[in-house]
N, C-alpha and C positions, 0 to 999 in steps of 0.2 A: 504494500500500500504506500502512496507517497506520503510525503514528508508536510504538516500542517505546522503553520509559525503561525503565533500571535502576535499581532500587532495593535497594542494599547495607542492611541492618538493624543498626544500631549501639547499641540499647538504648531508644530511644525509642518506646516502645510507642504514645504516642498517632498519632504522624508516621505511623507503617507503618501503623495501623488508616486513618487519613487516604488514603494513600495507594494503599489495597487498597479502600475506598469510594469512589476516584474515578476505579478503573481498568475499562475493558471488560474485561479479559482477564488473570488473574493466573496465571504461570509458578512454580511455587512447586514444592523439590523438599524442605523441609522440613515436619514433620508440622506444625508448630502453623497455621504457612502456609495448609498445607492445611486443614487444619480452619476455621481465621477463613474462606480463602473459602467456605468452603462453607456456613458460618453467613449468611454476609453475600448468600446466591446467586450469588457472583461466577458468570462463566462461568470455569473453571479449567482448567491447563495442570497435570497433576500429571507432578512427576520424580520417581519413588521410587527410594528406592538403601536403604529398609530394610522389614522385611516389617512393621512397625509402621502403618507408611502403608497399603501392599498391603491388610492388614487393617481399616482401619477403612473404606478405600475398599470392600471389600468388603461389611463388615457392614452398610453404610447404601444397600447395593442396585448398586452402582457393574460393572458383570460387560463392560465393553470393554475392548479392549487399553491399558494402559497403558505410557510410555515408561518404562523401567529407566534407569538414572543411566550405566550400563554401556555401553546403547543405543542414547543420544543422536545417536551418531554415522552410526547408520544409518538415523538419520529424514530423512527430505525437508523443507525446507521448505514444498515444494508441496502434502505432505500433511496439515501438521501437524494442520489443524482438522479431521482425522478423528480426533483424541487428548483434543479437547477434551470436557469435562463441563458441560451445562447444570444448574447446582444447583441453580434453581429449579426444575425440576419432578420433585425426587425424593420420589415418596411415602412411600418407608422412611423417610427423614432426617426426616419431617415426623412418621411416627409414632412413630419411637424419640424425638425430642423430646418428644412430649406422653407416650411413656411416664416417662420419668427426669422430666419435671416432677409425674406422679402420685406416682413412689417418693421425691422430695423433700417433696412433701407429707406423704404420711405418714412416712416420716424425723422432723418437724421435731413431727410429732404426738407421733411415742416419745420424743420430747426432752423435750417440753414435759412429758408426762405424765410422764415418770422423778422 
């Protein structure tokens, strides 16, 4: 079985970006967490324990069983990588990107033009 590192987050943002770029498989039960993997394609281990996550996992196409923080205890090790999320091949997350980069654009056009 491979090899699992913990990584506690102590304010050094670059260290954890570091660290979530060099990992096969990020366990993250915090939203920003989640979101960097999913930016980044990790493959992703999402824990939610608020409906903030629930939600954004959802709005960018995300529709399998997720572990609840509550849950944890009734998953198997044996199954876990039936929980996991390949972030590369989500087509919603790829077009909600390129939508928020059109409304940035024009954002920065009513700026410029104000």
């Amino acid at each position: 079985e491979g090899e699992v590192d913990i990584y506690s987050y102590c304010g050094n943002i670059k260290e954890i970006i570091e660290v979530m770029l060099e990992s096969e498989v990020v366990i993250a039960s915090r939203f920003h967490a989640n979101v960097i993997s999913i930016m980044f394609g990790k493959k992703l281990l999402p824990v939610v324990y608020s409906e903030k996550t629930s939600n954004i996992l959802k709005d960018i196409g995300i529709n399998k069983k997720i572990i609840s923080i509550d849950g944890m205890g009734q998953v198997e090790s044996k199954n876990v990588e039936e929980f996991y999320i390949d972030t590369n091949n989500l087509k919603l997350l790829k077009d909600t990107i390129n939508n928020a980069d059109l409304q940035f654009k024009v954002m920065r056009k009513c700026i410029k033009d104000a």
